[in-house]
N, C-alpha and C positions, 0 to 999 in steps of 0.2 A: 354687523353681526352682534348678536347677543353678548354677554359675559359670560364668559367660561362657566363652565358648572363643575363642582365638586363631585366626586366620583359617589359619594353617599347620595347624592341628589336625584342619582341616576335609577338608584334601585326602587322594585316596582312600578315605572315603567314602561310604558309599551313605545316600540316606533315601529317604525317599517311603514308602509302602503297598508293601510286599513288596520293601522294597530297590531301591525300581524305579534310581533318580538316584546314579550314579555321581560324585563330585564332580572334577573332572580342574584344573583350572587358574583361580587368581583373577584376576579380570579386574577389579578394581575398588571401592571402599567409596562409597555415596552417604550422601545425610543420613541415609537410616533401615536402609541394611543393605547388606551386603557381593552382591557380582555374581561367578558363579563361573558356567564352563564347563561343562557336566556332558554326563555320557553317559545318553541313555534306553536302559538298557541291553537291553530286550527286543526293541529294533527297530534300535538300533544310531546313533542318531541324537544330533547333537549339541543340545543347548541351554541358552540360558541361566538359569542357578539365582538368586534371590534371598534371601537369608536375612536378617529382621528381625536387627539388631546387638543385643546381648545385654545392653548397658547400656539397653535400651529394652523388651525381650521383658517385662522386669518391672513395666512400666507397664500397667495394665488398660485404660489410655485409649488409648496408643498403640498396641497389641494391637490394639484396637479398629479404629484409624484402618487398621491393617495391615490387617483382616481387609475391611476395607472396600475399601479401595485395587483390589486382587484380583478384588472382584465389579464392581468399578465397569469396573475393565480388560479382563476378562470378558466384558462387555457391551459395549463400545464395537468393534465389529466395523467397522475403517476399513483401507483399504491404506494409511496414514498414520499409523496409531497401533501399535507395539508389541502383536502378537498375545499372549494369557496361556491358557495351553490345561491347567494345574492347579494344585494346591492342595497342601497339607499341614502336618505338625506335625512336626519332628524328634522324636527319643526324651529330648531335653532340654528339650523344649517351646517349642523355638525356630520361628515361623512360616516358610514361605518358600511362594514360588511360580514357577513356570517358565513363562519364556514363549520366543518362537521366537528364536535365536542369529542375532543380524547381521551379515555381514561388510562391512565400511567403516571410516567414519568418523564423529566425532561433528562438528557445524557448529565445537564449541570449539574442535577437533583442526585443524581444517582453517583456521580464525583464525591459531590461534597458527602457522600456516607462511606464511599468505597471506592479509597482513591484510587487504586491499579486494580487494573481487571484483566484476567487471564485473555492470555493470546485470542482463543477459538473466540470468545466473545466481543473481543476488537476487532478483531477481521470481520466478522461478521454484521456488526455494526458498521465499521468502514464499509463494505462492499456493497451496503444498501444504500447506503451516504450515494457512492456514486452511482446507483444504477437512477437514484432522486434527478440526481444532478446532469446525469448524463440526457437525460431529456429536455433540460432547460436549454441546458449547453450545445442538442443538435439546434433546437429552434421551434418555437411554436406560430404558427400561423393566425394572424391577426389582421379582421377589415379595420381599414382606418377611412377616416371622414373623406367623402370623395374617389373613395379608390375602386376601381371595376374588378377588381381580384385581390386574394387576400396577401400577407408577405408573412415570410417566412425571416422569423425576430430570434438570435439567439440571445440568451438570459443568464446571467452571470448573478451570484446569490451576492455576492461584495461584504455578505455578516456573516456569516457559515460561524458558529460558536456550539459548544455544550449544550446552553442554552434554548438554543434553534432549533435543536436536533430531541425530535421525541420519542419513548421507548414505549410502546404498546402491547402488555400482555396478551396473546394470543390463543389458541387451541394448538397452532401449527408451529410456536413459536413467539421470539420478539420479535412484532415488527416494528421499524424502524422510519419514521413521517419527517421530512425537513421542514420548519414552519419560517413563518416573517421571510417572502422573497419582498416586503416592503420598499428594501434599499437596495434592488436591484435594478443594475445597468444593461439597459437593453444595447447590444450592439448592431452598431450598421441602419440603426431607426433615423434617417436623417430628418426628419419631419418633424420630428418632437424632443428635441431636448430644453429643459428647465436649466435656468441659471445655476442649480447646484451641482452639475453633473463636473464641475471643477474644485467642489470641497469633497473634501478628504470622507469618506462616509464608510461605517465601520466601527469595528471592535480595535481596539490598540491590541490589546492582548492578542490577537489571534490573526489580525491583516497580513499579509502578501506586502513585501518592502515597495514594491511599483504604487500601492494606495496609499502612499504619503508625497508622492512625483506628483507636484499640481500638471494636470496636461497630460498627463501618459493617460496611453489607451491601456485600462485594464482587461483581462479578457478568461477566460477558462480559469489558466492556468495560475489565477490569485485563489480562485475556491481550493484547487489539490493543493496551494501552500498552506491554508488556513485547517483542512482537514489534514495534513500532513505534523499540524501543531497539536489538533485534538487526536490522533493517533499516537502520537510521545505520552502524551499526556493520559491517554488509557491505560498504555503497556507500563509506563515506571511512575506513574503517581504524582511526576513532577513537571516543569517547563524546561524546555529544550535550552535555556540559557543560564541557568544559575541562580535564576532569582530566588530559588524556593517559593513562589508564590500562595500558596496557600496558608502557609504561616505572615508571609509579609507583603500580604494584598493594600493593607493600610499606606504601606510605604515605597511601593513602587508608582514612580510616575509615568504619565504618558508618555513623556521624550526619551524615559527610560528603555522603556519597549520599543519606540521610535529608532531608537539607536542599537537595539539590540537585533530586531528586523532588517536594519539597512546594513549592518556591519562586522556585529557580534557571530564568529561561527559557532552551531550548533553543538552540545556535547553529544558524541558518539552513543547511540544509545544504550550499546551492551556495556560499557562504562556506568550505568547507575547500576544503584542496591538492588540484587535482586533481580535482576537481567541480563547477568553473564551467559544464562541459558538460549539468551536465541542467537539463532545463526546469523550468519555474517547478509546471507537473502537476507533476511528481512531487514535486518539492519538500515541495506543499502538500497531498500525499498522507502524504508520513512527517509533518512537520511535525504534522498532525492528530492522527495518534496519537499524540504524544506530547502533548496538552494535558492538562492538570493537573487542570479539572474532567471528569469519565465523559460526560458530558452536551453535553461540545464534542468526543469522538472520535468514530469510526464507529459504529452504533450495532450493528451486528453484523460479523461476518467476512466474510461473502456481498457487503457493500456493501464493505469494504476488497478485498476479491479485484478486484470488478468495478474498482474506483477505480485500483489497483494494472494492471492488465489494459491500460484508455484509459492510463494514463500512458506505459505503457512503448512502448505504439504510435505512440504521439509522438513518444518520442524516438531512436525507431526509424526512422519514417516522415522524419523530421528528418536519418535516415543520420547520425546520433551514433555516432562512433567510440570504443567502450568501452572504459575498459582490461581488459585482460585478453582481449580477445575480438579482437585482432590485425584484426578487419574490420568495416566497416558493415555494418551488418543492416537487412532491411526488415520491412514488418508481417507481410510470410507466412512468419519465422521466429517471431513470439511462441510461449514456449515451450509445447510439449505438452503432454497429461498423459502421468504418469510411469510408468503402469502400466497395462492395457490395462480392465480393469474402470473407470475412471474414467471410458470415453466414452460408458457406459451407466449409471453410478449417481454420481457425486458432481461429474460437471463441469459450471461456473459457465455460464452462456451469455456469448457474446461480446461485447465492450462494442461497442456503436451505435455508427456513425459516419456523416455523410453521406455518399453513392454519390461526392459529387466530393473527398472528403477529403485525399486524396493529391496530386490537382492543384492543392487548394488553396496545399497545402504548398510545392508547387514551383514555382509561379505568382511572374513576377517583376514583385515587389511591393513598396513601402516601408510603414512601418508611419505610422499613423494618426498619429500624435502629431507628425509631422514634417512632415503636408500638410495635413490636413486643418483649415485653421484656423478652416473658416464652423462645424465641427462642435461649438464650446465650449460653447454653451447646451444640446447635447444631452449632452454627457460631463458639464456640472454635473446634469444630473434625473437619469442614469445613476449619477453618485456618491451622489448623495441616496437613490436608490431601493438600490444596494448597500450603503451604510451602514446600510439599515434592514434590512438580513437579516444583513451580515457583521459588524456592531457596528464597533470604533473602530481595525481596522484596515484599512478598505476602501479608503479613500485611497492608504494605502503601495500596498498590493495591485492595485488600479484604474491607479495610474501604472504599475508591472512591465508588466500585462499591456498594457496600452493601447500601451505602445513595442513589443509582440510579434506586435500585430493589425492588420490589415490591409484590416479593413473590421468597420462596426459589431454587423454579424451575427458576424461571427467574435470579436470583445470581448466578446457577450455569451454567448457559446458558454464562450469560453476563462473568465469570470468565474462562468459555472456551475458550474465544478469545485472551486468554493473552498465550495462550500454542501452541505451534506448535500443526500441525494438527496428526499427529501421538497419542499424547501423550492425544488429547481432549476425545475421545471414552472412557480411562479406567478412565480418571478422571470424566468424567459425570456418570461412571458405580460404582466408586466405592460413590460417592455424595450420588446418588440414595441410595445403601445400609446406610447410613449415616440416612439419611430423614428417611426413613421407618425404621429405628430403634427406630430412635427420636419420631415418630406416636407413634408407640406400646408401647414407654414407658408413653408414655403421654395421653394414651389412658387408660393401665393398672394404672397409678395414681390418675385422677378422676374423671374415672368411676367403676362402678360396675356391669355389667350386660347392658352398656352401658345405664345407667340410672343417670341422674346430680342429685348434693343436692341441691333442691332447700335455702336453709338455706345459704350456700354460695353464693348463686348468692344476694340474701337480705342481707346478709352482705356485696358484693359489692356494689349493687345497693344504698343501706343505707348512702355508702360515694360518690355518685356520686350526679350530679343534675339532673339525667334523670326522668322523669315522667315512675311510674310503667306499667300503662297500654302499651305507646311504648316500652318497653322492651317485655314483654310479645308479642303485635305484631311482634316484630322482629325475636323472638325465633318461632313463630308458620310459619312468613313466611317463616325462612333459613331452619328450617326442612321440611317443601314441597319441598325445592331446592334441600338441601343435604343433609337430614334423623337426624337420631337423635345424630350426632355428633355435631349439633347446639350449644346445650347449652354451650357445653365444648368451642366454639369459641368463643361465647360472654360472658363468664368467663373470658377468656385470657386477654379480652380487658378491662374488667370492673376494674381486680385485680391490674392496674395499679395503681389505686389508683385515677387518676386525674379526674379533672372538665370537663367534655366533655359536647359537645351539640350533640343533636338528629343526625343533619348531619353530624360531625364528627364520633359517629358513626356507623352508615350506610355505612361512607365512610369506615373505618376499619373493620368493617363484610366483608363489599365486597371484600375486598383484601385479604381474607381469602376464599374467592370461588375460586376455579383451574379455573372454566367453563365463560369464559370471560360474553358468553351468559345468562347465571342464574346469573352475578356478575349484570351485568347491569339490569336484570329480578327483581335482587333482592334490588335496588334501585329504581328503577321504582314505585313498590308498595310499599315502605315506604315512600319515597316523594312526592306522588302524589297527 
């Protein structure tokens, strides 16, 4: 083969089949080849030229990988992914192929100006990331030499970076294209593998700790650690380990990052500047991905999209004032899809929530940990039962959330979301059993016939500053609400002991009503 050509050499021009590829302007060098402007000159059309780099064209393996790359991008037909619409061989026998010219920006581009970007526009960028990826990752169908039918290849990105990832102003929006599957690993291809499918291939910054294991099978779940990296990196401006990178990119090494990937655990994300604002979802949404065994992140795209989805409705629903985004937002802004073929072929369904979720949200409420004290025997079976799904951080996790809930159904709701979705159905089933034990035992303690001592309640009342007659109204109003298990709720709250005023509680009866409707009903006529 020829001598390498200098990327100046290139321009003006033609290759392809009959001259077709005018080459017009360099746009670029990646790891395996130079990105140049070109003209289809029979139609007049711009687009992007790739050309295998010349110190590489002479490896039969990486040839290979080129030739590969091509069919595989070929084939991955996504409004998300980089279109490739030919092929060819220069006259020097240098590979290249063209795919469709985008004008924007790449997420890296758009970093290095503006390094944190508000929630609603990370989610939304995330969520396209996986709907890209989620196609590669079912499998694209490919003939190979010999074969009477085509197979079905799944395609693991193994570079997923800022970088890779392009931002496309729209009409309808940013849409959001994954480019270079160049370095991707086709799984289950037993036919074709190249000798380098045992080096390490990849970004250090940004790889899944299993991409530095010579010999593991990498597989899905290295892309949700890598966008799990460029998700920190949206929401707080910085890298998940301490490096500060953006200041001291000159002086972080590779084994650095090596070491920080395989061993280094993540800072919490609401711990950086500026990010005390989001909720503990989301938190424990990125946080997931980046865990260090494949086996503790999401176990596909589809479950991080949906995870991703409830989060940000949270803390939207929460009127989370975003930076960047100058205003609170509600759940009927979650972002759209970005392109109009999305609302018939590749979008996620909507993540569930109950019909009163919103009033829950705004319902005014204290959180459990601060009233509820007859509740301790049930939050120890609740920590026992979560420790045996969440392992040995459920404690830490169990106290967050508990100070954020406001009645036991919403603890157990809000502590589903720390569990793979699998595993959430039998831990919300066996809760349930938990609670309604907890009832009947506290029901059979005191009452009688479901009749309260009144002598107990004047013995709490005795040590409170509450005025007799509103207690008396509040007992006659909750039982119109919720029958004659009244009393025993405004016992719960009295036996604490402490100094409370009228609206304090009013406001703790009320977070003792299930029915968001009669909670509110039932403040309304005492404070009125």
């Amino acid at each position: 083969m020829n001598s390498p050509l200098q990327k100046d050499n290139w321009l003006g021009r033609c290759v392809g089949e009959r001259q077709r590829y005018r080459l017009e302007q360099h746009l670029g060098a990646g790891g395996m080849g130079d990105v140049f402007i070109a003209r289809d000159v029979p139609i007049g059309k711009l687009v992007a030229l790739k050309i295998l780099k010349g110190s590489l064209a002479e490896s039969a393996d990486l040839r290979k990988r080129f030739e590969r790359e091509v069919t595989l991008c070929a084939a991955l037909k996504s409004d998300h992914i980089v279109n490739i619409s030919d092929y060819g061989v220069t006259d020097e026998g240098y590979p290249f192929y063209v795919m469709e010219y985008l004008q924007g920006q790449s997420l890296g581009q758009l970093l290095r100006q503006q390094q944190q970007l508000g929630i609603e526009r990370s989610l939304s960028i995330a969520i396209q990331v996986c709907q890209g990826l989620r196609l590669a990752h079912q499998g694209v169908h490919l003939w190979q030499n010999g074969a009477t039918a085509s197979k079905q290849i799944k395609v693991v990105h193994r570079d997923l970076k800022p970088d890779n990832i392009f931002l496309v102003p729209t009409a309808l929006g940013e849409l959001v294209k994954i480019l270079d599957f160049g370095i991707a690993k086709i799984c289950n291809d037993t036919n074709e593998f190249t000798n380098l499918t045992n080096v390490f291939i990849g970004t250090f910054h940004y790889a899944a700790p299993e991409q530095f294991e010579l010999g593991t099978e990498v597989d899905e779940r290295a892309d949700i650690y890598s966008l799990g990296v460029i998700l920190y990196e949206m929401l707080t401006g910085t890298d998940p380990f301490g490096f500060n990178f953006r200041r001291n990119s000159n002086t972080i090494s590779g084994m650095s990052w090596v070491f920080a990937h395989a061993s280094k655990p993540p800072i919490q994300l609401r711990s950086q500047p500026r990010c005390e604002h989001f909720s503990l979802q989301l938190e424990a949404v990125v946080m997931r991905c980046l865990q260090k065994s494949p086996r503790d992140r999401f176990s596909s795209v589809d479950e991080l999209s949906r995870a991703l989805q409830a989060a940000v409705a949270i803390d939207l629903a929460n009127n989370t004032i975003v930076p960047g985004l100058g205003a609170a937002t509600t759940i009927a802004t979650l972002p759209p899809p970005a392109h109009p073929s999305e609302l018939t072929t590749t979008q996620l369904p909507d993540p569930t929530f109950p019909p009163d979720f919103t009033q829950r949200l705004s319902a005014p409420r204290v959180p459990l940990e601060a009233t509820d004290v007859s509740l301790s025997a049930q939050h120890r079976s609740l920590v026992k039962l979560f420790t045996e799904f969440a392992g040995p951080i459920a404690t830490t996790v169990f106290r967050q959330v508990a100070a954020q809930s406001y009645s036991v159904e919403q603890l157990v709701e809000n502590l589903s979301v720390y569990l793979p979705a699998k595993q959430q159905a039998e831990f919300e089933r066996q809760a349930k059993a938990i609670e309604a034990e907890s009832t009947a035992k506290s029901q059979t303690h005191n009452t009688n016939g479901n009749k309260f001592s009144h002598n107990q309640l004047s013995n709490n009342l005795a040590q409170s500053a509450l005025d007799t007659n509103f207690i008396q109204r509040c007992e006659k109003t909750l039982i119109d609400l919720i029958g004659p298990i009244a009393p025993i709720l405004i016992q719960k709250v009295l036996k604490s002991g402490m100094q409370i005023s009228e609206l304090e509680l009013v406001n703790r009866l009320a977070n003792e009503i299930p029915d968001p409707q009669k909670a509110a009903d039932f403040c309304r006529r005492l404070l009125k």
